[in-house]
C-alpha positions as CSV (number, residue, x, y, z in Angstrom):
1,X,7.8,-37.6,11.5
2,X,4.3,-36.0,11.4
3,X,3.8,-33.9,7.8
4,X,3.0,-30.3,8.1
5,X,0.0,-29.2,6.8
6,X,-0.2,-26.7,3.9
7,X,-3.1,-24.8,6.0
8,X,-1.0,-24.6,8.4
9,X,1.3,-21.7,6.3
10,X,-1.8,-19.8,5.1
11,X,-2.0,-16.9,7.5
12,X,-5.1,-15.0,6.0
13,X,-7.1,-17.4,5.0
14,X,-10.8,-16.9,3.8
15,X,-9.9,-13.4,5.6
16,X,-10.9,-10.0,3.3
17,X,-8.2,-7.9,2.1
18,X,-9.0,-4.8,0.2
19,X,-5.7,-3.3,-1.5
20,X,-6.3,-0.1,-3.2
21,X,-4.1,0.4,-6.3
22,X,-3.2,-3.3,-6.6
23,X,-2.8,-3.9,-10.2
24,X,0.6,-3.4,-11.0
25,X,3.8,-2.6,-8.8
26,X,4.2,-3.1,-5.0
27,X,0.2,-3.6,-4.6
28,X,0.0,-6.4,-7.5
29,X,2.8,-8.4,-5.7
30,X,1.1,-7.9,-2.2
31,X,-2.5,-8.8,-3.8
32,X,-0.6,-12.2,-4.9
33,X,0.8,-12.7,-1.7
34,X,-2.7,-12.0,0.7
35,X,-4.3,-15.0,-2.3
36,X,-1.6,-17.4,-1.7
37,X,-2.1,-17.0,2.1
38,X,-5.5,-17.9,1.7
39,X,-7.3,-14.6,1.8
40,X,-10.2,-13.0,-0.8
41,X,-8.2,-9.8,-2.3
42,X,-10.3,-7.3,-3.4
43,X,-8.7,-5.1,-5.5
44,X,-9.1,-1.4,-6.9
45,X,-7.1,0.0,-10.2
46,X,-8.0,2.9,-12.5
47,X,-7.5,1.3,-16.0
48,X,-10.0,-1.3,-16.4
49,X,-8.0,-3.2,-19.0
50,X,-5.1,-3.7,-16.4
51,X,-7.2,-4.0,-13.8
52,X,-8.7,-7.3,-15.9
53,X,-4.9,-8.4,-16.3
54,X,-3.9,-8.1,-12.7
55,X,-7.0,-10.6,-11.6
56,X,-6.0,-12.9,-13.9
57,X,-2.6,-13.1,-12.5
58,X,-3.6,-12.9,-8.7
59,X,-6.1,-15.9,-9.3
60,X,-9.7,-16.7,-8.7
61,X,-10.2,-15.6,-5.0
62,X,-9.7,-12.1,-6.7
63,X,-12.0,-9.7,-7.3
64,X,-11.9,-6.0,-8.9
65,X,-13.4,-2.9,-8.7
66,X,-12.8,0.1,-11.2
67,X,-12.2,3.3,-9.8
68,X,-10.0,6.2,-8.2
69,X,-9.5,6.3,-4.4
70,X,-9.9,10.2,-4.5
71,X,-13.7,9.8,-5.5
72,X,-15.8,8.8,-2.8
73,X,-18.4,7.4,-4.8
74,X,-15.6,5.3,-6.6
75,X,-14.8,3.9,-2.7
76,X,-18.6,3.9,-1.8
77,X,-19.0,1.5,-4.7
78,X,-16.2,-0.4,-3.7
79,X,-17.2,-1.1,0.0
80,X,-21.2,-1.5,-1.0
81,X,-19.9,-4.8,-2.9
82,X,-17.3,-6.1,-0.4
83,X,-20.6,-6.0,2.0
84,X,-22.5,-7.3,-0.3
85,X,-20.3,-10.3,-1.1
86,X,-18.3,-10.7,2.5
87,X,-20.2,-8.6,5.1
88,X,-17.1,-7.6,6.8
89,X,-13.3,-6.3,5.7
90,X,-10.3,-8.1,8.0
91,X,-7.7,-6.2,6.1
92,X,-7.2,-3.3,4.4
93,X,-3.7,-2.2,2.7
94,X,-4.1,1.7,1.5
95,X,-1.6,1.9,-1.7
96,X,-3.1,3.5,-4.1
97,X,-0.6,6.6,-4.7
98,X,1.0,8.4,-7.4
99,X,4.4,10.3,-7.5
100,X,4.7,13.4,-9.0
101,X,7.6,15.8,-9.4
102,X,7.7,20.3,-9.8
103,X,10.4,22.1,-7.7
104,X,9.4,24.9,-5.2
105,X,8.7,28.1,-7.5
106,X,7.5,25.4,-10.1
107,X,4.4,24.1,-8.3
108,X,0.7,24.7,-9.4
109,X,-2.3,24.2,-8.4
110,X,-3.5,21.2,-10.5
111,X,-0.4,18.9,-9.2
112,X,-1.0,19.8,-5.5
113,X,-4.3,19.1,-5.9
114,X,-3.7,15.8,-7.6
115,X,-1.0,14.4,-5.4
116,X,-2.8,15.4,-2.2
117,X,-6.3,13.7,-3.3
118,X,-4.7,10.7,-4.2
119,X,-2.1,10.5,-1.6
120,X,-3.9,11.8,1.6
121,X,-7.6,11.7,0.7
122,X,-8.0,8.8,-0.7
123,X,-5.5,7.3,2.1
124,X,-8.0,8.7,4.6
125,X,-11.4,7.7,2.9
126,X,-10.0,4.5,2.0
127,X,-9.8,3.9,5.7
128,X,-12.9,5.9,7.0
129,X,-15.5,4.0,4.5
130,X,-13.7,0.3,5.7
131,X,-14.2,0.9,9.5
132,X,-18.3,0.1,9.6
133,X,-17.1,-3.5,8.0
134,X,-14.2,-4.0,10.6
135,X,-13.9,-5.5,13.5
136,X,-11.6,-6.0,16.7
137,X,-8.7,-7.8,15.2
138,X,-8.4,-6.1,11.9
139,X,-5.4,-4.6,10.4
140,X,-4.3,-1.4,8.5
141,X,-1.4,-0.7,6.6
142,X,-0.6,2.3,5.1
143,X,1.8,2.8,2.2
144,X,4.2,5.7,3.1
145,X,7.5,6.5,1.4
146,X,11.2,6.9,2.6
147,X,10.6,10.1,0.8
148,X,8.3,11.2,3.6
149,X,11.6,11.1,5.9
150,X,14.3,12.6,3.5
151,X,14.5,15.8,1.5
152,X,14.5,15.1,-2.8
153,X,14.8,18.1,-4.9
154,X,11.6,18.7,-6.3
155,X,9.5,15.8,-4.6
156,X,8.4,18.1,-2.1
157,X,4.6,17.8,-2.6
158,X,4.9,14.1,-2.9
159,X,7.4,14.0,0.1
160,X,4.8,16.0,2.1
161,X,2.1,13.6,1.5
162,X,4.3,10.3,2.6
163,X,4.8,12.5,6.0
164,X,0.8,12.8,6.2
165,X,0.6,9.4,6.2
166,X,3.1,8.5,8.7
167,X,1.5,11.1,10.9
168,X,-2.2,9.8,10.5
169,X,-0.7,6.0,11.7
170,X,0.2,7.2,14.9
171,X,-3.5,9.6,15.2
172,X,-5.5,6.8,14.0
173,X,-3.9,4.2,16.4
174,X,-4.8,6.5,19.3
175,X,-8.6,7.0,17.6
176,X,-8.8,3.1,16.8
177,X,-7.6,1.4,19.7
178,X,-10.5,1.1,21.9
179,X,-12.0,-0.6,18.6
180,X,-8.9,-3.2,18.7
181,X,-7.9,-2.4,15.0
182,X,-4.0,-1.9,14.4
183,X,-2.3,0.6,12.0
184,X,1.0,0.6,10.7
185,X,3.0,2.3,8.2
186,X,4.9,0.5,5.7
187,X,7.5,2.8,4.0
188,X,9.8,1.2,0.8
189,X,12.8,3.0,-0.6
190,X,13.7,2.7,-4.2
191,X,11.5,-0.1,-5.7
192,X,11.7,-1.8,-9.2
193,X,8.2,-1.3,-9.9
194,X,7.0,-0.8,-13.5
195,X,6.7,3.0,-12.8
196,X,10.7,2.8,-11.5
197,X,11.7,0.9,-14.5
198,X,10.6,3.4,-17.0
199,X,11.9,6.0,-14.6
200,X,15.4,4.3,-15.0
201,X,15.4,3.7,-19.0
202,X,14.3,7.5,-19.6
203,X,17.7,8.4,-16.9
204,X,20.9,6.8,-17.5
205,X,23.1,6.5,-14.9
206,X,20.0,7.1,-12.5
207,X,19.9,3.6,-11.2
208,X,24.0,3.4,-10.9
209,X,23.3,6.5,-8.6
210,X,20.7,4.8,-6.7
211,X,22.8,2.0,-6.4
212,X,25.4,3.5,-4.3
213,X,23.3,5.5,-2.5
214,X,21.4,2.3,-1.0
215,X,23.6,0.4,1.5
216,X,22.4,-2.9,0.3
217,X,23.4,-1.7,-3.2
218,X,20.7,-2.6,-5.1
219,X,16.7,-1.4,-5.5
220,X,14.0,-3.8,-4.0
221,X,11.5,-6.1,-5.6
222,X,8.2,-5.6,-5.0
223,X,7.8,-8.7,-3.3
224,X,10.1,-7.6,-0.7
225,X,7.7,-5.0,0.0
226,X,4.8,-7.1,0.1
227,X,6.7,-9.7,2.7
228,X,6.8,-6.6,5.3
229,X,3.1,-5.8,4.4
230,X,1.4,-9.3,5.7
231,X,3.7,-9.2,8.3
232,X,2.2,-5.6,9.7
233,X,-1.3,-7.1,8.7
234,X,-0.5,-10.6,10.1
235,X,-1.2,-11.6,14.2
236,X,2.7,-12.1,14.0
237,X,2.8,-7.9,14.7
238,X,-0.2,-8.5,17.1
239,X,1.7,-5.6,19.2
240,X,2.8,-3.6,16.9
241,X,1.4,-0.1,16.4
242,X,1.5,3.3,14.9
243,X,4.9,2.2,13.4
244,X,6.4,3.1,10.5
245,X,8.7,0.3,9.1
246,X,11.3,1.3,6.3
247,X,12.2,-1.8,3.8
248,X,14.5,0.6,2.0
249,X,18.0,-1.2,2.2
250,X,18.8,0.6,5.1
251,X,18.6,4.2,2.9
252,X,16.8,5.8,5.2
253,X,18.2,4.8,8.8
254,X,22.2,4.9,7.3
């Protein structure tokens, strides 16, 4: 019986991945999973000291950049050095986000602000400043929420966001496809992510709660996340588009 060659399971490799907000949570497991497929991950984080941390544990075909998606000269930097280093960008997994809560009547200015630049514009910079480094074949995948498609009490501004970013999937794909680059949506439920862990310790009961309300009965791990993320990025999707793909435990569609 002929062996299989390792190579032969590596479906990014020596391809460049850029995931934004990949040093902890869902983006730290999907940076690890692009490396083992063979790719060079370029990450982006906004604490240098973690940022340091998270290459260490991704592996030496990492490489990080310092900065906030919501600054363009933070992504200009970013992209100047990918071209310097690569010359081109094959993948690009926009997750840098943050999650905020204030209830309608409760809601000011700062935390719109924040949540939108983060969420939206950076989501659509992130994007913009990759496409002069992309080429027919490439692959975006968007981090969008379950949130985006249910109604939380006070997670409106958040939940508004998510629904931005399913909407500008299905714009972009018509904008993008004459340029043969796919975009996708991948949208997780409830996650045990660092953030969701101290979420869960600070609310008792909270995570009971959650899981009843999941069918599966139980949060994901953000690995589970990242398995539906190469697959959108991967050839193995090669016709799939402007979709948005829940890995929520069935929350969403039950």
């Amino acid at each position: 019986m002929r062996k299989r060659s390792n190579d032969m399971t590596k479906r990014f490799e020596n391809k460049v991945v850029v995931v934004t907000g990949g040093t902890d949570g869902i983006g730290l497991a999907t940076a690890k999973s692009f490396a083992r497929e063979g790719a060079h991950v370029h990450i982006t984080g906004r604490r240098q000291a973690r940022l340091n941390e998270a290459l260490q544990e991704i592996g030496p075909t990492a490489v990080g950049m310092q900065g906030d998606v919501s600054n363009l000269a933070d992504l200009d930097r970013l992209y100047g050095e990918i071209q310097r280093a690569r010359g081109r960008v094959d993948v690009v997994f926009a997750n840098a986000g943050v999650s905020e809560s204030a209830p309608i009547g409760g809601i000011e200015e700062d935390h719109f602000d924040r949540v939108f630049g983060i969420n939206v514009k950076g989501t659509v910079f992130t994007v913009q400043k990759a496409l002069p480094l992309m080429s027919a074949g490439g692959t975006v995948v968007l981090a969008g929420s379950g949130a985006g498609s249910k109604g939380f009490p006070a997670l409106s501004v958040y939940s508004a966001t998510k629904a931005a970013i399913r909407s500008l999937a299905r714009t972009w794909t018509t904008d993008l496809k004459g340029r043969g680059i796919r975009v996708n949506v991948v949208s997780p439920g409830m996650v045990l992510t660092p953030a969701m862990q101290t979420y869960l310790q600070d609310n008792p009961g909270s995570e009971a709660w959650m899981q009843q309300t999941i069918p599966f009965g139980r949060l994901a791990e953000p690995e589970e996340i990242a398995k539906a993320v190469l697959f959108l990025a991967s050839d193995e999707s090669s016709f799939v588009g402007g979709e948005e793909l829940f890995v929520d435990g069935g929350f969403v569609a039950v």
